[in-house]
KETORVEX-133442 format. One record per residue (C-alpha): residue number from 1; y, x, z. Coordinates in nm, 4 decimals. Layout:
// residues N
- NUM	Y	X	Z
...
//
This chain:
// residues 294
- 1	-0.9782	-0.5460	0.6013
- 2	-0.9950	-0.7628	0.2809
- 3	-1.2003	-0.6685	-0.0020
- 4	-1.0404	-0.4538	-0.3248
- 5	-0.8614	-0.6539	-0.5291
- 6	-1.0144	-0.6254	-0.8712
- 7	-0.6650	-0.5730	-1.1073
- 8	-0.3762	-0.4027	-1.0663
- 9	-0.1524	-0.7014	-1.0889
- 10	-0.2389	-1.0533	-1.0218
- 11	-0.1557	-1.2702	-1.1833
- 12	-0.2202	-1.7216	-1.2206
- 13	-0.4190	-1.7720	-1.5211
- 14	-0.2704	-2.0138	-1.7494
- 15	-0.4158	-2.3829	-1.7355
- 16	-0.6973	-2.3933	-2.0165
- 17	-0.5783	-2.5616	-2.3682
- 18	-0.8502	-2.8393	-2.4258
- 19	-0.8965	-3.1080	-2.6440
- 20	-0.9416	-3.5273	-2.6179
- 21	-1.1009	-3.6311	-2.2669
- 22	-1.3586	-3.8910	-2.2449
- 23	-1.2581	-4.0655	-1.9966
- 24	-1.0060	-4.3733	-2.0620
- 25	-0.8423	-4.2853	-1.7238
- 26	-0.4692	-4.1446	-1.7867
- 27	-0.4808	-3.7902	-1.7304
- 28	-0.2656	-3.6179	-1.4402
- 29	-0.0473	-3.3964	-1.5946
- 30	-0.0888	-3.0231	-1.5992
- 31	0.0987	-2.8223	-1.3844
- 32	0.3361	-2.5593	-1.6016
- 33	0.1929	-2.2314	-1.6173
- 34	0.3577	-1.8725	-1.5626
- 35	0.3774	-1.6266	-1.8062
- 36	0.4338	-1.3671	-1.5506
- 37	0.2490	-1.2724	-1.2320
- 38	0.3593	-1.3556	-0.9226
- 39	0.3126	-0.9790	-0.7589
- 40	0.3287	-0.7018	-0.9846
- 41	0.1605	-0.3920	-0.8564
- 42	0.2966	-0.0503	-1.0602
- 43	0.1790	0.2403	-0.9978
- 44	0.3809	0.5230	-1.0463
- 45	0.2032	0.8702	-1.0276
- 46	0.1729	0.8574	-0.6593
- 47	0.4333	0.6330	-0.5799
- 48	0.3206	0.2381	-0.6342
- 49	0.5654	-0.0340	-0.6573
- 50	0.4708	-0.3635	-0.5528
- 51	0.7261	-0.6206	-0.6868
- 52	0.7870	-1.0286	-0.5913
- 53	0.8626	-1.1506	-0.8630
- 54	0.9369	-1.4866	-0.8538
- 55	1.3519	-1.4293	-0.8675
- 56	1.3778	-1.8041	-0.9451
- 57	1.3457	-1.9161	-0.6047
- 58	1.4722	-1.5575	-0.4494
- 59	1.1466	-1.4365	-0.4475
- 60	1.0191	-1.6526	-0.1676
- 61	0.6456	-1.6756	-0.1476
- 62	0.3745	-1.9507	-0.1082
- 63	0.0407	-1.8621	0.0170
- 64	-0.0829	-1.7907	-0.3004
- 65	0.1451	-1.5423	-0.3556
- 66	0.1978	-1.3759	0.0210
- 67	-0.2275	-1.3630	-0.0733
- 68	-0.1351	-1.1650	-0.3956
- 69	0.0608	-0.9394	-0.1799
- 70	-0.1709	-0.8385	0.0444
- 71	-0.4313	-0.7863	-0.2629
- 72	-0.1565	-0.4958	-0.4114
- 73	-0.1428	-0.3335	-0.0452
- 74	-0.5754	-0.3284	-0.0122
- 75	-0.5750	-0.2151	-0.3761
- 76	-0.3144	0.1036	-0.2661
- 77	-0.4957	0.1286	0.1190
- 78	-0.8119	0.2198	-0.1036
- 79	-0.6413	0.4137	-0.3454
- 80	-0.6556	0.7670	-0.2439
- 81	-0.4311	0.8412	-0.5647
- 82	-0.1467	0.6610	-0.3357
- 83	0.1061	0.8664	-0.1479
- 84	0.3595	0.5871	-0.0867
- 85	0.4193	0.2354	-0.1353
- 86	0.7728	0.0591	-0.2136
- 87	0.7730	-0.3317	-0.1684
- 88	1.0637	-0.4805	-0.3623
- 89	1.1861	-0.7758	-0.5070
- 90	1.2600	-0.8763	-0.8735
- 91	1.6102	-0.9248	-0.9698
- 92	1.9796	-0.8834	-0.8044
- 93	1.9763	-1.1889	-0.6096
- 94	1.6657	-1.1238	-0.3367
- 95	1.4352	-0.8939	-0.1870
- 96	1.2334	-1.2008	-0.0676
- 97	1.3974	-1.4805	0.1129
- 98	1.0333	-1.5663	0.2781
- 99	0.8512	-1.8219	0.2692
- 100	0.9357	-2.0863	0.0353
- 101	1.0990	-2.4189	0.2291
- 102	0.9548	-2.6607	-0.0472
- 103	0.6274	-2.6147	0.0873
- 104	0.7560	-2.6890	0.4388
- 105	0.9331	-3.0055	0.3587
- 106	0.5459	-3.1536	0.3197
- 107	0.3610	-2.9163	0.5406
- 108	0.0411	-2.9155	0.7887
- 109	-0.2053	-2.7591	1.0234
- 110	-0.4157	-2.6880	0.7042
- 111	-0.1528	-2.5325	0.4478
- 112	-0.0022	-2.3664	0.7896
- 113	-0.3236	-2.2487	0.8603
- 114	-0.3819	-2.0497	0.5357
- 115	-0.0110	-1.9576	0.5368
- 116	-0.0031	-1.7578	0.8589
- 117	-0.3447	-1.6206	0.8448
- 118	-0.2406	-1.4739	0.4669
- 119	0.1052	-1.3597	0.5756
- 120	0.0024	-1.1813	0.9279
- 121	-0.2596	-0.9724	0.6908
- 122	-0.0276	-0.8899	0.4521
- 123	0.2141	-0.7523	0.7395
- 124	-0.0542	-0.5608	0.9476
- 125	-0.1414	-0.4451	0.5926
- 126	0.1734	-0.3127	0.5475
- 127	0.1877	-0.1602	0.8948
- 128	-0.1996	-0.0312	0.9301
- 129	-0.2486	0.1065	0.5836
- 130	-0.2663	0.5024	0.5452
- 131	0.1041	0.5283	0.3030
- 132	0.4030	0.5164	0.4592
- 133	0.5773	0.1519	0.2906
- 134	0.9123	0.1594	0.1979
- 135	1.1326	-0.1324	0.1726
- 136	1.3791	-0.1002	-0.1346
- 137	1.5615	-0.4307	-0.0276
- 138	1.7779	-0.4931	-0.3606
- 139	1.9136	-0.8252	-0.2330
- 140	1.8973	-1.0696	0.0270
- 141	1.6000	-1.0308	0.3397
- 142	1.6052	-1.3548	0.4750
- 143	1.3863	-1.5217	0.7279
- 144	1.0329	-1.3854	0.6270
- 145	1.1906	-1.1454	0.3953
- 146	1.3559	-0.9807	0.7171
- 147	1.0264	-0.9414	0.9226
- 148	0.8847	-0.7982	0.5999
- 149	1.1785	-0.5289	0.6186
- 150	1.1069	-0.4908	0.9983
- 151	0.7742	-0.4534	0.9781
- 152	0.8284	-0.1557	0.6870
- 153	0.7958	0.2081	0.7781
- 154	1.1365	0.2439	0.6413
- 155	1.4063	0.0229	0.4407
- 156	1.6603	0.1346	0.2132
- 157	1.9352	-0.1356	0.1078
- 158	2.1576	-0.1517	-0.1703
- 159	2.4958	-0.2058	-0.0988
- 160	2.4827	-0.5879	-0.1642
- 161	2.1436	-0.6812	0.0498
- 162	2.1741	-0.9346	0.3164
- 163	1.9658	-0.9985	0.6417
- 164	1.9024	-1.2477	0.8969
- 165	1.6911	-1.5023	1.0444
- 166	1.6787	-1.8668	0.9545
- 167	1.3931	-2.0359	1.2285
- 168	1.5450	-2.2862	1.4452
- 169	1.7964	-2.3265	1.1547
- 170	1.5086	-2.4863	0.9156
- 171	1.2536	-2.5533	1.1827
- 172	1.0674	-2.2836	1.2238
- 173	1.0653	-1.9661	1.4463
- 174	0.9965	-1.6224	1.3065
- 175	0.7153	-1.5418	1.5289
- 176	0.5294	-1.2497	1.2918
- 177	0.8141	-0.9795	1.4066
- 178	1.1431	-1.1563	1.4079
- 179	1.1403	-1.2306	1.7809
- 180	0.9239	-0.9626	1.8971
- 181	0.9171	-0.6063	1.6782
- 182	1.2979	-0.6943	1.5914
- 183	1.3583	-0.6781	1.9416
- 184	1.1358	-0.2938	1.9813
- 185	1.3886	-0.2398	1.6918
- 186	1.7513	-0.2889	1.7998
- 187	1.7146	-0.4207	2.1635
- 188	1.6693	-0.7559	2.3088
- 189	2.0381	-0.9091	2.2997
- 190	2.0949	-0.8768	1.8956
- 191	1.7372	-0.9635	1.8174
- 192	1.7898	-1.3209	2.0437
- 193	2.1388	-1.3326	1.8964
- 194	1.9996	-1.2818	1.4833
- 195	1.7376	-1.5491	1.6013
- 196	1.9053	-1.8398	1.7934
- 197	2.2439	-1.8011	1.5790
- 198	2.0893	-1.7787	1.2279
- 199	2.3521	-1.5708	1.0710
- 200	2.3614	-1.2980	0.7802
- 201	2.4519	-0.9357	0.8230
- 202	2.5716	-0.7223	0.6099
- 203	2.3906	-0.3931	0.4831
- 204	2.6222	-0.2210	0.6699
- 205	2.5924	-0.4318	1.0022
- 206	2.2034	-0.4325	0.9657
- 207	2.2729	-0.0571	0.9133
- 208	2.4786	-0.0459	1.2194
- 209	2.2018	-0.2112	1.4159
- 210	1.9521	0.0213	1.3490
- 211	1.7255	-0.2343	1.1317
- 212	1.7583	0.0261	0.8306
- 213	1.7712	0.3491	0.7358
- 214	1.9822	0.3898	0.4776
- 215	2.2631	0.1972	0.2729
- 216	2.3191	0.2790	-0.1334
- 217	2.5239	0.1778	-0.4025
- 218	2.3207	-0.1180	-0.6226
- 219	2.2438	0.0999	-0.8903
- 220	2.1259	0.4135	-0.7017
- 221	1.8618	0.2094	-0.4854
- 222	1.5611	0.3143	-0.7070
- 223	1.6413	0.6791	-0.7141
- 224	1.7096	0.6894	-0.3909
- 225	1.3914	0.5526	-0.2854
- 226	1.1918	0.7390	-0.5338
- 227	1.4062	1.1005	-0.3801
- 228	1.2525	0.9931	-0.0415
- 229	0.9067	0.9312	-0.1715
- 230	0.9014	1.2679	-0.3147
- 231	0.9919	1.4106	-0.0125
- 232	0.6958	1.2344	0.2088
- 233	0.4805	1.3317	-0.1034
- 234	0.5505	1.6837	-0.0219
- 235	0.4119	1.6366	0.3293
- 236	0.0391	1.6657	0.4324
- 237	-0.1492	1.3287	0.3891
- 238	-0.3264	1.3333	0.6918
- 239	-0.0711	1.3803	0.9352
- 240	0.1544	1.1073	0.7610
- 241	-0.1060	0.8948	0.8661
- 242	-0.2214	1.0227	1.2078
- 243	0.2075	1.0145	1.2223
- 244	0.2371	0.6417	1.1071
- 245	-0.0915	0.5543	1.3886
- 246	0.1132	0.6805	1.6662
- 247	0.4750	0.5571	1.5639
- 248	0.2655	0.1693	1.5721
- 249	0.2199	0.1631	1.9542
- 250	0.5042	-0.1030	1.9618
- 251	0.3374	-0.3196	1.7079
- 252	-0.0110	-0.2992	1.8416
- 253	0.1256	-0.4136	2.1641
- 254	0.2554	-0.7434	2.0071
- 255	-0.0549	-0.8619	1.8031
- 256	-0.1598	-1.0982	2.1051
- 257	0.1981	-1.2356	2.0454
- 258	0.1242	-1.2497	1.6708
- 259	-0.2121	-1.4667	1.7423
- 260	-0.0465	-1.6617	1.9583
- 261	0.1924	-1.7166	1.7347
- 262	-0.0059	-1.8103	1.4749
- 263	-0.2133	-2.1234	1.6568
- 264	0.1127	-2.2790	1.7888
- 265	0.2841	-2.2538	1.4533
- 266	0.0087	-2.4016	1.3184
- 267	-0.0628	-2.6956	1.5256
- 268	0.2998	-2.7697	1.5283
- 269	0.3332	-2.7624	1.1308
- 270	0.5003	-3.1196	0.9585
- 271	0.6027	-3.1781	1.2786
- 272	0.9595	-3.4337	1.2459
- 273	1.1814	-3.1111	1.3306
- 274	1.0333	-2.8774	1.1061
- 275	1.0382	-3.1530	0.8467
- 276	1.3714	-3.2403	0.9233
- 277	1.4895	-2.8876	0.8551
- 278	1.2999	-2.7897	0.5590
- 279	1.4248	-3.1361	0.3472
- 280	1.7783	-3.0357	0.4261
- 281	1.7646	-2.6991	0.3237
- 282	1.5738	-2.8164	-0.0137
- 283	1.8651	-3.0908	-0.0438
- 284	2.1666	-2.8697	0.0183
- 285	2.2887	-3.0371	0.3228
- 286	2.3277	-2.9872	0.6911
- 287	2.0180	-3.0759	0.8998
- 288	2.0644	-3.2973	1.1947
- 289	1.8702	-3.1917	1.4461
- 290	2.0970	-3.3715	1.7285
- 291	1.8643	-3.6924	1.6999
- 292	1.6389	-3.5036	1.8506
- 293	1.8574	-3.4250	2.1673
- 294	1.7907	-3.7785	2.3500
//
């Protein structure tokens, strides 16, 4: 396990104001700074909220911020305060829509590297940690955003959440529980089909499918996931845990798939197809993946 993170909430430090340079070189310049922090850990009593907050891009994360992530769920693992977590996303529009598809367009086996390694401990975080996590999906669960809802203890979804898988659609292939614990979830045939066919689902469908547990009106979500935290705060500690050790046999079974995953993902990263699929997305247009049919 990581170390502790030292704060509450993360957050990117704003580049430092300074004056004249010495050098006659012409400066680079600085990259704009955030006001706000990427991940925003809250903690509630028992209950802590860990929010993505980057609803400018749908909350889609880089590896500094899947990094952040994981951070919030070490700092509520060691937190014996903690009864339960709720991951969430900021604003209407997104829970998280994964990882963000700019960084893909110019990716490699280095960035990929640091990527995967970040994002697989952030979900066996989520999965090995002694709360039960809840997923209060307030918008769309997309691609990574899905396996993060899969790989939750339990998922909640307002009303107008979406889901689905976007791999071969934008190069990719969603390895860290799209194609393997979605499949434990709701069977084999509608995992392959959410996978190959890249389409959204409804709350209701994903409902249907078994892939949550519950489906709310938009402006109930939060009380309805806070009403279910109180209930599992009511319940002995302990046996939550020992509870949540024995309901991951599935997901233990899969981690050689996970680490497999993770070196073939990596040493295929900028490849033309991936490349290919990440520049359309970013350009709003249809990727053409039939050139590489020949």
């Amino acid at each position: 396990m990581a170390a502790k993170a030292p704060n509450k909430t993360v957050t990117r430090k704003s580049p430092a104001k300074g004056g004249k340079t010495r050098s006659s070189k012409p400066q680079k310049k600085a990259p704009a700074s955030r006001a706000k922090a990427d991940v925003i850990l809250d903690k509630r009593d028992a209950v802590a909220w860990v929010t993505l907050n980057r609803p400018e891009r749908m909350n889609a994360f880089d590896h500094a911020m899947i990094t952040q992530v994981g951070d919030a769920l070490q700092d509520c693992h060691e937190d014996p305060r903690v009864g339960v977590v709720v991951l969430t996303g900021a604003g209407d529009r997104a829970f998280t829509a994964g990882g963000f598809l700019g960084d893909l367009a110019e990716f490699s086996p280095e960035k990929a590297r640091k990527l995967f390694d970040a994002s697989v401990r952030s979900l066996t975080l989520i999965r090995r940690m002694r709360q039960p996590v809840v997923a209060a999906v307030n918008g769309a669960a997309i691609g990574g955003g899905n396996e993060v809802v899969v790989c939750c203890d339990l998922a909640i979804a307002s009303e107008h959440a979406t889901f689905g898988q976007v791999g071969p659609r934008i190069g990719s292939s969603p390895f860290f529980g799209g194609t393997n614990l979605l499949a434990l979830t709701i069977g084999e045939k509608r995992a392959r089909e959410i996978n190959y066919l890249c389409k959204k689902y409804t709350a209701q469908e994903a409902f249907d499918m078994g892939m949550i547990n519950k489906v709310v009106p938009h402006a109930r979500l939060q009380a309805e996931v806070q009403e279910w935290c109180e209930i599992m705060l009511d319940r002995s500690p302990a046996y939550l845990e020992m509870s949540k050790i024995g309901a991951n046999v599935w997901f233990d079974m899969i981690q050689p798939s996970f680490e497999m995953a993770k070196q073939a993902l990596t040493h295929m990263a900028g490849n033309a197809q991936q490349t290919e699929g990440a520049s359309a997305f970013m350009e709003k247009r249809k990727p053409n993946f039939h050139q590489f049919r020949k």
